[in-house]
MARTOR-367150 format. One record per atom (N, C-alpha, C, CB): residue in one letter; atom name; y, x, z. Coordinates in steps of 0.05 Angstrom, whole numbers. Glycine has a CB too. Layout:
<sites>
SITE_A_CA_Y_X_Z .
...
</sites>
This chain:
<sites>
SITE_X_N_1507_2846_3266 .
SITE_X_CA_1490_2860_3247 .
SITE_X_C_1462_2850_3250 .
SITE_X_CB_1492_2890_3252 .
SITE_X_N_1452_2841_3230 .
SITE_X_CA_1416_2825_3235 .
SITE_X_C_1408_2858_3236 .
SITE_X_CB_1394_2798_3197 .
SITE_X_N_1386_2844_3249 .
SITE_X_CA_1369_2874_3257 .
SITE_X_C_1358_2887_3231 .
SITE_X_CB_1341_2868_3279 .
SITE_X_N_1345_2877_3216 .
SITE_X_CA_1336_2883_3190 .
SITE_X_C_1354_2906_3168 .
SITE_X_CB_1334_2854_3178 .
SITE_X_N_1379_2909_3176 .
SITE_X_CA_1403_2928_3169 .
SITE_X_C_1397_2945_3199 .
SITE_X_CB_1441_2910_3164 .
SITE_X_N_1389_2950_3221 .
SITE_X_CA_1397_2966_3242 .
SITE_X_C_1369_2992_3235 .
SITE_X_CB_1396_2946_3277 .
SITE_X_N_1380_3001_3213 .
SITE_X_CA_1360_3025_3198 .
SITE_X_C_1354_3047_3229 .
SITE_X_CB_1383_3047_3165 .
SITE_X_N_1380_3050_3239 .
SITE_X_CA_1381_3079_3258 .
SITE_X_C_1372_3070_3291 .
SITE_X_CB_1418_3095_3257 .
SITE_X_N_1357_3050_3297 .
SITE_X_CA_1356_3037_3323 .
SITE_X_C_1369_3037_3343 .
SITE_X_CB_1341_3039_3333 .
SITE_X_N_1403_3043_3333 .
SITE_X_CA_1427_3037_3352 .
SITE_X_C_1450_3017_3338 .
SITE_X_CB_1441_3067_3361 .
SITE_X_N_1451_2998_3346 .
SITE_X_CA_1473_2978_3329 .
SITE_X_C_1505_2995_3320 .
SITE_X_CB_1482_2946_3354 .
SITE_X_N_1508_3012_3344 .
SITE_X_CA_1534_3019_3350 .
SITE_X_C_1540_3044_3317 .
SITE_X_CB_1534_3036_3390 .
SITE_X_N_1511_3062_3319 .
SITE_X_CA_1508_3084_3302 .
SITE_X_C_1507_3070_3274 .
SITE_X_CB_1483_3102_3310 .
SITE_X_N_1491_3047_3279 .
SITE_X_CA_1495_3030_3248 .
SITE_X_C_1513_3023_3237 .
SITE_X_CB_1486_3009_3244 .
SITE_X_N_1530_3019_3254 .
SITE_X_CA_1557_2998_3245 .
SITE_X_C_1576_3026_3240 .
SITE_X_CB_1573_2969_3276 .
SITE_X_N_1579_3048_3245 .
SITE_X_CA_1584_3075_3241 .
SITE_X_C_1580_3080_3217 .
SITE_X_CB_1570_3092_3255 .
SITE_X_N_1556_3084_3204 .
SITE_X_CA_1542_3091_3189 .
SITE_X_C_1556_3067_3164 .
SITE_X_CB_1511_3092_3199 .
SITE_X_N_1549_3038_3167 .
SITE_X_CA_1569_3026_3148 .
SITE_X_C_1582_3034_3139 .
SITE_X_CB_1581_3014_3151 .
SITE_X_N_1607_3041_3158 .
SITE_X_CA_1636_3050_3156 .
SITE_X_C_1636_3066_3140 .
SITE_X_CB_1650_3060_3176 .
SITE_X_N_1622_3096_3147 .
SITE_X_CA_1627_3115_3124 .
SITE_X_C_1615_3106_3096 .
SITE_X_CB_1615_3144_3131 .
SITE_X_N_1583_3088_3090 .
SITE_X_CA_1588_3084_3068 .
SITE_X_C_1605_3064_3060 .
SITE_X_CB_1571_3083_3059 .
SITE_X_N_1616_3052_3068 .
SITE_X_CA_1641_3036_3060 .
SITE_X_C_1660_3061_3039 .
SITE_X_CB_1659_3025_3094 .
SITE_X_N_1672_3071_3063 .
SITE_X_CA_1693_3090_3061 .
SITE_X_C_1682_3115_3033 .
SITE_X_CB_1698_3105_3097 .
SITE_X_N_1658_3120_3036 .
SITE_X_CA_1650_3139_3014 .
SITE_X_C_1638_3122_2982 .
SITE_X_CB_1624_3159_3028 .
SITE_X_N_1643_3096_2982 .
SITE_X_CA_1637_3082_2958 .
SITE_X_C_1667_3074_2949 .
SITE_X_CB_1615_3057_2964 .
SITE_X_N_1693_3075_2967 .
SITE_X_CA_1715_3067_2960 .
SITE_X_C_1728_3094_2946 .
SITE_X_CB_1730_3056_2985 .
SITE_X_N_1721_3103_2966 .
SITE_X_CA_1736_3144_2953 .
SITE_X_C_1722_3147_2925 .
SITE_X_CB_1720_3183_2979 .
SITE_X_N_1702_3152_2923 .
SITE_X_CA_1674_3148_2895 .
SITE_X_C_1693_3131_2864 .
SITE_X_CB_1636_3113_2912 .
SITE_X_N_1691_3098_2884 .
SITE_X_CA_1708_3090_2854 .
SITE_X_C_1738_3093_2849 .
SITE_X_CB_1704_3061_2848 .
SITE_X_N_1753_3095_2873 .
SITE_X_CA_1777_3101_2861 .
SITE_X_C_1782_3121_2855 .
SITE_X_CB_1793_3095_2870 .
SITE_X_N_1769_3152_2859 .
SITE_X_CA_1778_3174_2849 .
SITE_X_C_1764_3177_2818 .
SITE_X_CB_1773_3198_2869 .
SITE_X_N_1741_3147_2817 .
SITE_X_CA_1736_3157_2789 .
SITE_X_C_1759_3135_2762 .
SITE_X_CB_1693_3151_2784 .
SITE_X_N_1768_3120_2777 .
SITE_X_CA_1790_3099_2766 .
SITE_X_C_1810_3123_2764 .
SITE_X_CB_1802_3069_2788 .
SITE_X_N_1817_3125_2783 .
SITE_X_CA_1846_3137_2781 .
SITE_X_C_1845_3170_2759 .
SITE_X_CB_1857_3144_2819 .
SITE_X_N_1827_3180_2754 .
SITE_X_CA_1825_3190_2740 .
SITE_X_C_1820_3189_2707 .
SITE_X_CB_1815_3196_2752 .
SITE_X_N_1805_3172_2696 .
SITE_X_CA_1813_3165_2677 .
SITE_X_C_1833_3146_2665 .
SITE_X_CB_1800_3163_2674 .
SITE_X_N_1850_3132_2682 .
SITE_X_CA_1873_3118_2687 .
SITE_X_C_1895_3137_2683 .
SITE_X_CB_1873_3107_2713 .
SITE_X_N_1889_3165_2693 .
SITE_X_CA_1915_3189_2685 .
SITE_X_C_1903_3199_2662 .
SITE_X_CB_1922_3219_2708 .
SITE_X_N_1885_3209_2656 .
SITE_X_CA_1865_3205_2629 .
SITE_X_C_1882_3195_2603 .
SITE_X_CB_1840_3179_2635 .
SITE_X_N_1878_3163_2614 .
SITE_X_CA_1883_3150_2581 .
SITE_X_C_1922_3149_2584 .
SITE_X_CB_1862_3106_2575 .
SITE_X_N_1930_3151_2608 .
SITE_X_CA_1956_3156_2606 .
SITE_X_C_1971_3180_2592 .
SITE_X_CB_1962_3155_2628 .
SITE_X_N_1960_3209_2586 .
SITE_X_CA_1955_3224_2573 .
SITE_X_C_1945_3230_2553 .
SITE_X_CB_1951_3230_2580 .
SITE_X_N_1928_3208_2543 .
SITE_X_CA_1930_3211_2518 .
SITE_X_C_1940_3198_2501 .
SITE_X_CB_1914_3214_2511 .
SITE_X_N_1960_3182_2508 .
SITE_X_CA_1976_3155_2499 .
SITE_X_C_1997_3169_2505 .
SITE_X_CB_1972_3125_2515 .
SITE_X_N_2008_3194_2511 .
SITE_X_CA_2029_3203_2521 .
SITE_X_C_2053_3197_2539 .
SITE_X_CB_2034_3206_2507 .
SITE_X_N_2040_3178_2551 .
SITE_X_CA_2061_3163_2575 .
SITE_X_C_2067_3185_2594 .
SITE_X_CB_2046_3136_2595 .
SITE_X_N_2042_3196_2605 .
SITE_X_CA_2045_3225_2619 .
SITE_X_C_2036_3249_2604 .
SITE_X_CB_2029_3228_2646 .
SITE_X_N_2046_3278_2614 .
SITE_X_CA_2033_3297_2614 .
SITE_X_C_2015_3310_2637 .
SITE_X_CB_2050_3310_2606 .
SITE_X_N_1996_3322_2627 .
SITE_X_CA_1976_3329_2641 .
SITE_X_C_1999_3342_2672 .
SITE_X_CB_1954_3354_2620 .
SITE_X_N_1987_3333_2696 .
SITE_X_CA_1992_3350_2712 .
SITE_X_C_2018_3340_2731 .
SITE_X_CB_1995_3375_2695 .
SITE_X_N_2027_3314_2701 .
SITE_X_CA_2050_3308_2714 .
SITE_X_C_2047_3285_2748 .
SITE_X_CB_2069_3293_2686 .
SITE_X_N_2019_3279_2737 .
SITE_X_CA_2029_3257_2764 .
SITE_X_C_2022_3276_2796 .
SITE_X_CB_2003_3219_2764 .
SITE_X_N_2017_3291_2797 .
SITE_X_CA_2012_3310_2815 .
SITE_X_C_2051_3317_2831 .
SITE_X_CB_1994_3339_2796 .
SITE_X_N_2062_3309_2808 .
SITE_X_CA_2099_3310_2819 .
SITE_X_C_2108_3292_2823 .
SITE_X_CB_2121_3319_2804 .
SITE_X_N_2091_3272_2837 .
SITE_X_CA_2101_3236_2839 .
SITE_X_C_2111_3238_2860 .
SITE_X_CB_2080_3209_2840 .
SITE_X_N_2137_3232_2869 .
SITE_X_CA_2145_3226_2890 .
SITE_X_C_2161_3192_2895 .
SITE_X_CB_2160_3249_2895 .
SITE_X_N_2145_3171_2914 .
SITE_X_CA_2156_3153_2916 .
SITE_X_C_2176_3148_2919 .
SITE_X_CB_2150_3146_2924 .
SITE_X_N_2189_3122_2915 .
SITE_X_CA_2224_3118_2919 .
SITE_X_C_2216_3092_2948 .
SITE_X_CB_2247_3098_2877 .
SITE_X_N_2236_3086_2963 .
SITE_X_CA_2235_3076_2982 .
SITE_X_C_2218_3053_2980 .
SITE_X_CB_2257_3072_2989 .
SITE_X_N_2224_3040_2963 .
SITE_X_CA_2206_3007_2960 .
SITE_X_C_2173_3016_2958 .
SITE_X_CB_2218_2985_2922 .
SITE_X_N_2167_3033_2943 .
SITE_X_CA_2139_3046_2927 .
SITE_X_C_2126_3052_2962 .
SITE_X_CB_2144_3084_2899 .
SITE_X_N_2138_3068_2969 .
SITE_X_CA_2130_3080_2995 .
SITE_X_C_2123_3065_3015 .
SITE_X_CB_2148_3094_3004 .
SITE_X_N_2151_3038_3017 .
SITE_X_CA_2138_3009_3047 .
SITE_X_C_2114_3003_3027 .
SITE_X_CB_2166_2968_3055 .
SITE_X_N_2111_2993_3004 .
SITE_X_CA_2081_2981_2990 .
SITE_X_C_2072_2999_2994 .
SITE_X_CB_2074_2973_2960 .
SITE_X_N_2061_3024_2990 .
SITE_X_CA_2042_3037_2999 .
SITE_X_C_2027_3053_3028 .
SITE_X_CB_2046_3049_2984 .
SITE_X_N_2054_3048_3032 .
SITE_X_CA_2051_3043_3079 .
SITE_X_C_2041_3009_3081 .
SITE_X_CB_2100_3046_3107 .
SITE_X_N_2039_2989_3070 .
SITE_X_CA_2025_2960_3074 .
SITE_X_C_2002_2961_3067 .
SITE_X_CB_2036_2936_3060 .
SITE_X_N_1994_2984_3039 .
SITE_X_CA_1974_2977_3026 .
SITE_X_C_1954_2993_3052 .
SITE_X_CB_1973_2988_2991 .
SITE_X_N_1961_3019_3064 .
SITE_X_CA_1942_3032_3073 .
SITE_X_C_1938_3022_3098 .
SITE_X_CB_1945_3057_3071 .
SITE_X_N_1962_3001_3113 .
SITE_X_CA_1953_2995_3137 .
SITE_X_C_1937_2965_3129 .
SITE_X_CB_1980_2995_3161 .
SITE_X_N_1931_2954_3114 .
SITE_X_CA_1921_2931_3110 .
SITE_X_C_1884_2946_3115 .
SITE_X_CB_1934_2916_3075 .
SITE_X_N_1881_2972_3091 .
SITE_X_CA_1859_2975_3087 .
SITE_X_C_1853_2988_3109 .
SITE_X_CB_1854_2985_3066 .
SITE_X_N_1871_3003_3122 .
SITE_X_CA_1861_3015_3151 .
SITE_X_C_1844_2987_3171 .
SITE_X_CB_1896_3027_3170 .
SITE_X_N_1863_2967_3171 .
SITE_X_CA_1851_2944_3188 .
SITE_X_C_1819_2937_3177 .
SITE_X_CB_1872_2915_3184 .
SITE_X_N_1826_2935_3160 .
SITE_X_CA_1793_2931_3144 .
SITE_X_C_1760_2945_3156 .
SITE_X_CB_1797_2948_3113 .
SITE_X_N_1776_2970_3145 .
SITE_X_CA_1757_2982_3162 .
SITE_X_C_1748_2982_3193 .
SITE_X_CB_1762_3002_3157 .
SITE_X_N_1763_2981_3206 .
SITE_X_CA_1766_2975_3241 .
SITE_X_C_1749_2951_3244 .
SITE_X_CB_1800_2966_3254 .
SITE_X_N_1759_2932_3226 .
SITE_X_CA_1739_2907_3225 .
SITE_X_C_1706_2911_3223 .
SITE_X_CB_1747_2891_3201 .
SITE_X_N_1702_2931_3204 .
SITE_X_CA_1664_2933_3202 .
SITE_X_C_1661_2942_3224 .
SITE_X_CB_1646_2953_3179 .
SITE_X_N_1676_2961_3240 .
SITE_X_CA_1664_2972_3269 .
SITE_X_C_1670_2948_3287 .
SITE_X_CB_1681_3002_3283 .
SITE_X_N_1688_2928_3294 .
SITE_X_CA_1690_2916_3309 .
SITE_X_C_1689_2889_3308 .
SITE_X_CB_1704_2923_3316 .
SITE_X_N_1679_2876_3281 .
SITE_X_CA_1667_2851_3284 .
SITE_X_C_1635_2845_3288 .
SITE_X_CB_1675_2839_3262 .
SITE_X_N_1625_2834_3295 .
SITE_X_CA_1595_2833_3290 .
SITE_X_C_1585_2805_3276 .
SITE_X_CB_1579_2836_3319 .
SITE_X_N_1550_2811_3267 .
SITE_X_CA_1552_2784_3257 .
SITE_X_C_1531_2795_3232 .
SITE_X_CB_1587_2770_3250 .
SITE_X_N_1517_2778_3210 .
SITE_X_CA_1493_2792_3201 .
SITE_X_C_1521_2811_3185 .
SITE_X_CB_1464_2771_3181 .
SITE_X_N_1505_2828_3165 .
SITE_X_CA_1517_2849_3141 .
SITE_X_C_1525_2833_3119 .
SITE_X_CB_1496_2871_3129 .
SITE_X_N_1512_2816_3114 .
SITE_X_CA_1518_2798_3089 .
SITE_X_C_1538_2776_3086 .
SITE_X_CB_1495_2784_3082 .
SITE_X_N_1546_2774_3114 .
SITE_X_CA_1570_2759_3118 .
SITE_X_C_1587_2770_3112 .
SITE_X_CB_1576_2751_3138 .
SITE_X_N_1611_2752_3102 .
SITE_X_CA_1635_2765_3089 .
SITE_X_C_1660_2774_3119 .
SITE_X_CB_1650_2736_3062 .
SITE_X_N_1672_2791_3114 .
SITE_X_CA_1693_2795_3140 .
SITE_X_C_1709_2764_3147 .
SITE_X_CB_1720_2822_3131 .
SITE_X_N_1711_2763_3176 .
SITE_X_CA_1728_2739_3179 .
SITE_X_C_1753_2730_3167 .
SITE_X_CB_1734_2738_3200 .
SITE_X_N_1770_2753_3155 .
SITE_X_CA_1789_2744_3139 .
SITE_X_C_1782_2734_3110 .
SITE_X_CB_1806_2762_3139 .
SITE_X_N_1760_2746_3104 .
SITE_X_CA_1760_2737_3076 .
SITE_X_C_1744_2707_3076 .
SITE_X_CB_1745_2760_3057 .
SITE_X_N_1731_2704_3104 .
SITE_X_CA_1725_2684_3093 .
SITE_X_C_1748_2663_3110 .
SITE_X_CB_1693_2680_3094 .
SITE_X_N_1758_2660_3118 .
SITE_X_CA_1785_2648_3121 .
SITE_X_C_1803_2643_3104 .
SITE_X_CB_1796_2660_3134 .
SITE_X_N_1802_2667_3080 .
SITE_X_CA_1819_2671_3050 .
SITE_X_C_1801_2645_3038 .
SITE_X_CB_1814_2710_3028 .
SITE_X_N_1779_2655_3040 .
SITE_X_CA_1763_2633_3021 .
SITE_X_C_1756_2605_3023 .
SITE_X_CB_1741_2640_3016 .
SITE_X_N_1763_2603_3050 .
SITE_X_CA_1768_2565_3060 .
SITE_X_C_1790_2556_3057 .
SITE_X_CB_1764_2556_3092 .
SITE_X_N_1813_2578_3053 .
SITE_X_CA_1840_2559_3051 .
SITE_X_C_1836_2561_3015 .
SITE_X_CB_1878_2577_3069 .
SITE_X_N_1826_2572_3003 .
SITE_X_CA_1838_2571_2977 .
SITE_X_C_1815_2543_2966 .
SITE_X_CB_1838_2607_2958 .
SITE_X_N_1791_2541_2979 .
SITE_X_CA_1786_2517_2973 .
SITE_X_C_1790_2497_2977 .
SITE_X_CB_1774_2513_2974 .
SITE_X_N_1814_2501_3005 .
SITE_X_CA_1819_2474_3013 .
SITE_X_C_1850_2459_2997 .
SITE_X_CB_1820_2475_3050 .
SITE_X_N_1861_2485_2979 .
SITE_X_CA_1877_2479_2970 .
SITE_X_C_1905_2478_2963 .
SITE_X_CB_1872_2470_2974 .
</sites>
């Protein structure tokens, strides 16, 4: 973390502080996606109001969505436990982004 981001003059409390706004800008847009997403599904009549509240996954839905949450779980663990300035991208992504240039 460059010092210039270490707002709270503890690295440890900063990199804390990330996290939750991480975590409270992800909650923010996807509960505002996922809401008008049931929205326009309702008014297109694909659903009825109320109905996706009775979703229950089928086995396959459920491993994808136990991958999806342990992927993003790791994610997060990463802003607490990598270091390095803020503006740098996480080591995987930029690992994503050297292989896809390399081809």
């Amino acid at each position: 973390m460059a010092d210039e981001f270490d707002y709270l003059g503890d690295r440890r409390i900063s990199k804390l502080l990330d996290l939750v706004l991480q975590l409270a800008t992800e909650v923010h847009v996807g509960r505002q996606r996922t809401r008008a997403l049931e929205q326009l599904l309702v008014r297109s009549g694909t659903l009825t109001a109320g109905e996706l509240d009775g979703f229950r996954a089928t086995a396959d839905e459920a491993d994808t969505l136990d991958r999806e949450r342990d992927a993003y779980t790791r994610r997060l663990v990463r802003i607490i436990t990598e270091s390095g300035p803020a503006e740098h991208p996480l080591r995987e992504q930029w690992e994503d982004a050297l292989a896809t240039k390399a081809g």
